[in-house]
C-alpha positions in Angstrom: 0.0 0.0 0.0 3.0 2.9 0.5 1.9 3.7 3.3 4.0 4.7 6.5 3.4 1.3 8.4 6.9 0.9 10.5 6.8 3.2 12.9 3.0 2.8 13.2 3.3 -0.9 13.7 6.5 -0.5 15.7 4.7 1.9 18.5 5.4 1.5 22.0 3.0 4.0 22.9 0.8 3.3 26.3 -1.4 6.5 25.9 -4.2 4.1 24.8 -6.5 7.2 24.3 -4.1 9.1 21.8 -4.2 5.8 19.9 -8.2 6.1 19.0 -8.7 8.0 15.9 -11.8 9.4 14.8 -14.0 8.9 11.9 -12.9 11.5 9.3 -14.7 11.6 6.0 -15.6 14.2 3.8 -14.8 17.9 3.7 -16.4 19.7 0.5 -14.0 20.9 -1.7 -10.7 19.1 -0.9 -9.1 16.1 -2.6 -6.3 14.3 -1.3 -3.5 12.2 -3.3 -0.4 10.1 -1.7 2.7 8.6 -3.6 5.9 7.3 -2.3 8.5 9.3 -4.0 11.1 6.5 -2.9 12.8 9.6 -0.5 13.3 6.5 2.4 14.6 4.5 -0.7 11.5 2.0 0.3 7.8 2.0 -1.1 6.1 4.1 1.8 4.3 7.0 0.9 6.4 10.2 2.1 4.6 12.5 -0.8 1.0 14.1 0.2 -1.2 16.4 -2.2 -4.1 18.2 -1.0 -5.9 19.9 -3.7 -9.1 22.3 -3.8 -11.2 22.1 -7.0 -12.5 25.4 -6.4 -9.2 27.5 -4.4 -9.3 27.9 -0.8 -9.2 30.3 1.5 -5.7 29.7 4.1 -4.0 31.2 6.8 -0.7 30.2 8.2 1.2 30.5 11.1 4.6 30.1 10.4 8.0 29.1 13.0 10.1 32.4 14.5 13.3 30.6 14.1 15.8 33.1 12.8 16.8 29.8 10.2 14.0 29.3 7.6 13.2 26.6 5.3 13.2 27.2 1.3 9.3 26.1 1.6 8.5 28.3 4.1 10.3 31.3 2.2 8.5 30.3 -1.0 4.9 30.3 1.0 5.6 33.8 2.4 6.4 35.3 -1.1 3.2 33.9 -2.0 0.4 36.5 -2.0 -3.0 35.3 -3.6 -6.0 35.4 -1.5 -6.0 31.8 -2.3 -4.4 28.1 -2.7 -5.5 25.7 -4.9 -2.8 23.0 -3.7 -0.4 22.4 -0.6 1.9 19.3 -1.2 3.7 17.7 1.7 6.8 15.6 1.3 8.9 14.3 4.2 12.7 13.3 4.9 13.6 16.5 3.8 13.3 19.8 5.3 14.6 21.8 2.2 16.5 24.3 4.8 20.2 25.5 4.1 19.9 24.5 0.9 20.3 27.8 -0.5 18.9 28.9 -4.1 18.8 25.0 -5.4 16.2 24.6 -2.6 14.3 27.5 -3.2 14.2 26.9 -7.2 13.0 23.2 -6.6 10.0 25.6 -5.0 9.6 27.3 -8.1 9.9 24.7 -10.6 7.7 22.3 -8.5 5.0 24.7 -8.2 5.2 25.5 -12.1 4.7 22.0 -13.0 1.9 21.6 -10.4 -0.1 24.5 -11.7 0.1 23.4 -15.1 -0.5 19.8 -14.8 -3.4 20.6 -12.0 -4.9 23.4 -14.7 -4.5 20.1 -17.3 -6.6 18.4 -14.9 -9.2 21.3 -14.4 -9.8 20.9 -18.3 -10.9 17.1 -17.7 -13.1 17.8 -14.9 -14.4 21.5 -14.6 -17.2 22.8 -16.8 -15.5 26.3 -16.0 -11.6 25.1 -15.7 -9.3 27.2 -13.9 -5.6 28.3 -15.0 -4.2 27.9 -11.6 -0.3 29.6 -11.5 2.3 28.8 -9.5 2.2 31.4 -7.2 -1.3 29.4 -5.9 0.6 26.3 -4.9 2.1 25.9 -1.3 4.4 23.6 0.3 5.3 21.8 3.4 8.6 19.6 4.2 9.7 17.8 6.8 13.0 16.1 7.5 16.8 16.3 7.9 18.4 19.7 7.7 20.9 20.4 4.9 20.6 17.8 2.6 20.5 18.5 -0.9 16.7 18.7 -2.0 15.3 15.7 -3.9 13.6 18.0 -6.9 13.8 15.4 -9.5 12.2 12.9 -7.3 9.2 14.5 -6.2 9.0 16.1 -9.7 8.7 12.7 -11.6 5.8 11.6 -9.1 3.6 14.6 -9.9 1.6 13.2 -12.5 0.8 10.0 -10.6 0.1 12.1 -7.8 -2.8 13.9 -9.7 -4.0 11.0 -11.5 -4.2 9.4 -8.0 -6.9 12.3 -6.6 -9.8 11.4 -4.9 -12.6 13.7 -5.4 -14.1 11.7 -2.1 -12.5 11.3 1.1 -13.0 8.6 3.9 -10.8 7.9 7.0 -8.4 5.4 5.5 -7.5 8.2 2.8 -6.8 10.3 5.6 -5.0 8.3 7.2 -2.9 7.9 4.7 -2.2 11.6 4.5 -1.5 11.6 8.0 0.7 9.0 7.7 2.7 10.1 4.6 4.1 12.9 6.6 5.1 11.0 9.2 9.4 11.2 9.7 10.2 9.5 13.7 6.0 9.9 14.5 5.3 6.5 15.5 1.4 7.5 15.5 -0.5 9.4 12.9 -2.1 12.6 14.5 -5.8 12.9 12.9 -8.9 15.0 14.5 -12.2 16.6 13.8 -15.1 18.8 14.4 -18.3 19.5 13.7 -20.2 22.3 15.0 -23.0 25.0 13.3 -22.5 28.5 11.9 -25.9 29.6 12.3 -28.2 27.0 11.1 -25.8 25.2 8.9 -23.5 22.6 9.8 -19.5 22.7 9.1 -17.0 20.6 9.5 -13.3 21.0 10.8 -10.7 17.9 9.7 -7.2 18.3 10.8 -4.2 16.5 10.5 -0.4 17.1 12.3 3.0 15.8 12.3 5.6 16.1 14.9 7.3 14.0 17.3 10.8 15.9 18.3 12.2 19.2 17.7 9.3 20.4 19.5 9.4 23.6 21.0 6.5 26.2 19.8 7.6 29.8 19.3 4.4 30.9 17.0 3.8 27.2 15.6 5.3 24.2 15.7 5.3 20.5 13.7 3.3 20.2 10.6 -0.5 20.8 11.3 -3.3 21.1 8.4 -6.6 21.7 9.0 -9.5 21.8 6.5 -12.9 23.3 6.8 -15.7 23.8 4.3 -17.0 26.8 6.2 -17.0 30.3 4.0 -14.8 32.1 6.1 -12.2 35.2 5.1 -8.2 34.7 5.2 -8.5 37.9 7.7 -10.5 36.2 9.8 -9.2 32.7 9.4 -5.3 34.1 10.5 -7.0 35.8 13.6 -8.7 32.7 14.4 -5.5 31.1 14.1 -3.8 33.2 15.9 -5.9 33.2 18.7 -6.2 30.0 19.4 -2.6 28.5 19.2 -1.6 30.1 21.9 -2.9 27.5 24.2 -2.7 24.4 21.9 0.2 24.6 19.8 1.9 27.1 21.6 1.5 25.2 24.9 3.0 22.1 24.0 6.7 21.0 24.2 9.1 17.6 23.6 12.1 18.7 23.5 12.7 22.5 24.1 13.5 22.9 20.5 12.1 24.9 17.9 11.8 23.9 14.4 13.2 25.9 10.8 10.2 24.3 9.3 7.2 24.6 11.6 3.7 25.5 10.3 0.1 25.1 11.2 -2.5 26.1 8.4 -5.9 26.2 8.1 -7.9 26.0 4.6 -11.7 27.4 4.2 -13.1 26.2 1.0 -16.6 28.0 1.3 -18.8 25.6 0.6 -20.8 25.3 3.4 -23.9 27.9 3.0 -24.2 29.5 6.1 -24.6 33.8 7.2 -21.7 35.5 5.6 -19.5 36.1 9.0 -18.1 39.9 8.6 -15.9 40.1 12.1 -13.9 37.3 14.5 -16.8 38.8 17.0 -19.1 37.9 15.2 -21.5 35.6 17.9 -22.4 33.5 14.7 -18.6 32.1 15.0 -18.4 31.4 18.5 -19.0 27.9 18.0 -16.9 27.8 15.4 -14.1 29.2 17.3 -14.7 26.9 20.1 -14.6 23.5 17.3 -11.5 25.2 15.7 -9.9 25.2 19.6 -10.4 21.7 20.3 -8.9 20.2 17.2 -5.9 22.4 17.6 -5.9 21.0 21.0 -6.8 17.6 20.3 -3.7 17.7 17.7 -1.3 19.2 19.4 -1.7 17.3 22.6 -0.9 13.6 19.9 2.4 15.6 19.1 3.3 15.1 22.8 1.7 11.9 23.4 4.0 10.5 20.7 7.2 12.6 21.6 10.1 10.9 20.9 10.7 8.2 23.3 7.6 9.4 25.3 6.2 6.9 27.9 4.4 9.8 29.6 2.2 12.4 28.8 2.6 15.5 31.6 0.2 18.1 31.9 2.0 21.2 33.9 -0.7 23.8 34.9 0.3 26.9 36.6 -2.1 29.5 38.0 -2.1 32.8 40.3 0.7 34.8 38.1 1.3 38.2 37.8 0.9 37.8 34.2 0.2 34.7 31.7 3.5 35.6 30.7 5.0 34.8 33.8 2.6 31.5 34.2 3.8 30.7 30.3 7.2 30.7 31.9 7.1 28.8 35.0 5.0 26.0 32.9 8.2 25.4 30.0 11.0 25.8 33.0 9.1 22.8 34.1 8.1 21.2 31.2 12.0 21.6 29.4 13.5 20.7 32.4 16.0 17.7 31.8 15.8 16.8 35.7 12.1 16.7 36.4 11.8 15.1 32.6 13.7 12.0 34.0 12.6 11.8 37.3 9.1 11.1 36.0 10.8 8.9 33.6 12.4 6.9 36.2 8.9 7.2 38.2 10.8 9.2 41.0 8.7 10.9 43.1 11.3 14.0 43.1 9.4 16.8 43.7 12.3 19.2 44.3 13.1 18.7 41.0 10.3 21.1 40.3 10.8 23.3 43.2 14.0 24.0 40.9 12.7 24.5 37.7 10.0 27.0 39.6 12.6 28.8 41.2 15.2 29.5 38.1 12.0 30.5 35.8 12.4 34.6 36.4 9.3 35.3 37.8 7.6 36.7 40.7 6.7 34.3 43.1 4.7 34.7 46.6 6.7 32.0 48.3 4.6 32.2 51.5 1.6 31.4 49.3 3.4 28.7 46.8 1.8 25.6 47.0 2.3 22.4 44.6 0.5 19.3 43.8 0.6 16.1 41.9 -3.1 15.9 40.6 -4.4 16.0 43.4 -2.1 15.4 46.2 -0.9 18.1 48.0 3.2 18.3 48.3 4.0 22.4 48.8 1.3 24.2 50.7 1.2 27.9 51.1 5.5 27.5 50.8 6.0 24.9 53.4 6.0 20.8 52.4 2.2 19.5 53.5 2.3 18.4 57.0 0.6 15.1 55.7 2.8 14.1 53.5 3.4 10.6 52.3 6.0 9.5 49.6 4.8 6.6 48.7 1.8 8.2 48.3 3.4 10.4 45.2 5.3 7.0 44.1 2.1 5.7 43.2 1.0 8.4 41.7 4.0 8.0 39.6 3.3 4.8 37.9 0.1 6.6 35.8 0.8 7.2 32.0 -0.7 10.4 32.5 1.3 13.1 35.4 -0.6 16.3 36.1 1.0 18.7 38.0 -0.3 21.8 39.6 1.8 25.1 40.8 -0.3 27.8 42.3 2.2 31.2 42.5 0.2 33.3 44.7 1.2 36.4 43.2 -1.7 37.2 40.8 -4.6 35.8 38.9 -3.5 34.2 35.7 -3.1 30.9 34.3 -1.4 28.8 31.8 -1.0 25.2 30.9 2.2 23.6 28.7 1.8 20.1 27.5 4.9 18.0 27.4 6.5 14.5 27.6 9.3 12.4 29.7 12.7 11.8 29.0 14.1 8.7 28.4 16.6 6.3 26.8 14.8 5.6 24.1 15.1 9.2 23.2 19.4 9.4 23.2 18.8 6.4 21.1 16.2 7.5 18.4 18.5 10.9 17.9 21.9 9.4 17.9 21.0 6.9 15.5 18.3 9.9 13.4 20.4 9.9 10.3 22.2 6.1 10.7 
């Protein structure tokens, strides 16, 4: 079949609940094709075509590493209000590979355009001469290695002929899986919820397993509604809601050259024209949009590299949500606490650390700490009733929450992250063998 079955079948994941995927089917207006474009040098599919009949409406929210892909570049130079294809390969990140990577951009996306208006022809009763400049990519994979143009090139007409005007879950999970690099789990989710009286649909897929470290996006994410809804308002619903989904979630500490979540509105869905992100008509909307941001973002961690457990660090009473923001990744990124609950070591000083070295105003008299919800720190001093083999226990779940009140303020903020094991130092020393 092509697809991307090793690391899928290879899983070690115990997050049995990230490993449920829902029942995606069809979202008007977008096609999907897959191909391997032998970039493993085996048959699985690592070459992913999304394609709207009709263009797209898109907004993107791009990484704020100072070191940018060649796609990434390309996609920002891009300026039409809208897309009529974004093709995905992986094992190749297409960054420092200077002009030769950024011309593979160009001469992709002319060959695209022109065999995709070829195929409007065949099927459109109004066809469409889609140009270049109406294509976008993503890649994924190893920095500085020359970019396989020729390769990907060759498999664009059987990646158009291979288009399927229909979509069901097993087609999306192919997508899903085609842009998989160390992801040992596909990352699929959906929505549906009602603009006015109409019902829309939000599909999303992600990739992302290490180099995970959001600064304005992070990993691959895609999502795809039919709702009619502007770029303006798409990019400040974007914007809005990463914050506390993609934004909130860490692996490694690391921030990606390639990162970038997008969202495509192909306008299909008849509903009250929506004129303003306050519009009450798109509350529910926003809400749907939230939760499969969420619901995405929260897999990336779940299937961190090496991950055998998924932490939830929420921090509340801050000066500011910057300061909570803060205090949640000095936890989060810390090496020492990211082992301890590896090694199911109850270690809670570890964190009394990582709160401590975060910059931030703290009302130690007031600091208190738990482990869901056992009490450890309370109002600065360790709980009179404190039991450690209460917290070793606690431990041994698949799923650590812990809980840092600051005292100093009244707002909140919750980072999403993963342990640290061996299995990690092994996948990255041997990432490129």
């Amino acid at each position: 079949m092509g697809i991307n079955l090793t690391n899928f079948l290879s899983s070690k994941s115990k997050n049995k609940r990230m490993n449920e995927f829902q029942d995606l089917d069809h979202v008007d207006g977008v096609s999907i094709s897959t191909v391997s474009a032998n970039l493993y040098n085996n048959s699985r599919d690592d070459l992913v075509m999304f394609y709207f009949r009709e263009g797209a409406n898109y907004a993107s929210s791009y990484t704020q590493s100072k070191i940018i892909s060649e796609n990434i570049k390309w996609n920002l130079a891009q300026k039409s209000k809208k897309v009529f294809s974004l093709v995905v390969n992986a094992r190749n990140a297409n960054c420092f590979t200077g002009k030769q990577g950024y011309k593979s951009m160009e001469k992709l996306a002319e060959a695209i355009s022109l065999q995709l208006s070829e195929k409007q022809k065949e099927d459109e009763n109004e066809p469409k001469k889609i140009k270049p400049k109406e294509i976008i990519f993503g890649c994924t994979g190893t920095i500085g290695e020359t970019f396989p143009e020729e390769n990907i090139k060759n498999k664009i007409p059987e990646l158009i002929t291979k288009i399927k005007y229909t979509q069901n879950k097993y087609i999306w999970m192919k997508a899903a899986l085609g842009i998989m690099t160390t992801d040992t789990q596909p990352k699929m989710a959906m929505e549906e919820c009602e603009i006015g009286n109409s019902r829309v649909k939000i599909f999303g897929i992600a990739k992302g397993s290490g180099m995970i470290q959001p600064n304005m996006a992070t990993t691959l994410g895609y999502l795809f509604t039919d709702a009619d809804i502007s770029n303006e308002i798409l990019k400040k619903l974007l914007n809005k809601n990463i914050s506390t989904t993609f934004n909130a979630i860490t692996c490694d500490g690391d921030t990606s050259t390639n990162d970038m979540v997008t969202i495509f509105s192909t306008c299909k869905a008849k509903h009250p024209r929506i004129n303003s992100i306050n519009d009450e008509k798109i509350k529910n909307f926003d809400e749907s949009l939230h939760k499969v941001l969420l619901n995405l973002a929260k897999r990336v961690v779940s299937d961190g590299e090496g991950a055998s457990k998924f932490i939830t660090v929420n921090v509340k009473n801050c000066k500011t949500e910057i300061d909570a923001k803060k205090i949640a990744f000095s936890i989060s990124n810390s090496p020492l606490v990211k082992t301890a609950i590896a090694g199911e070591d109850p270690n809670w000083g570890r964190i009394i650390m990582a709160i401590g070295k975060s910059e931030t105003m703290i009302n130690l008299e007031k600091l208190s700490l738990k482990f869901g919800d056992i009490n450890i720190i309370q109002n600065g001093k360790l709980n009179i009733n404190y039991n450690e083999d209460e917290i070793s226990e606690f431990m041994k779940n698949n799923d650590i929450e812990i809980n840092v009140d600051a005292g100093s303020g009244s707002k909140n903020f919750t980072a999403y992250t993963m342990d640290l094991t061996k299995k990690y130092i092994e996948i990255n020393a041997d990432y490129r063998s």
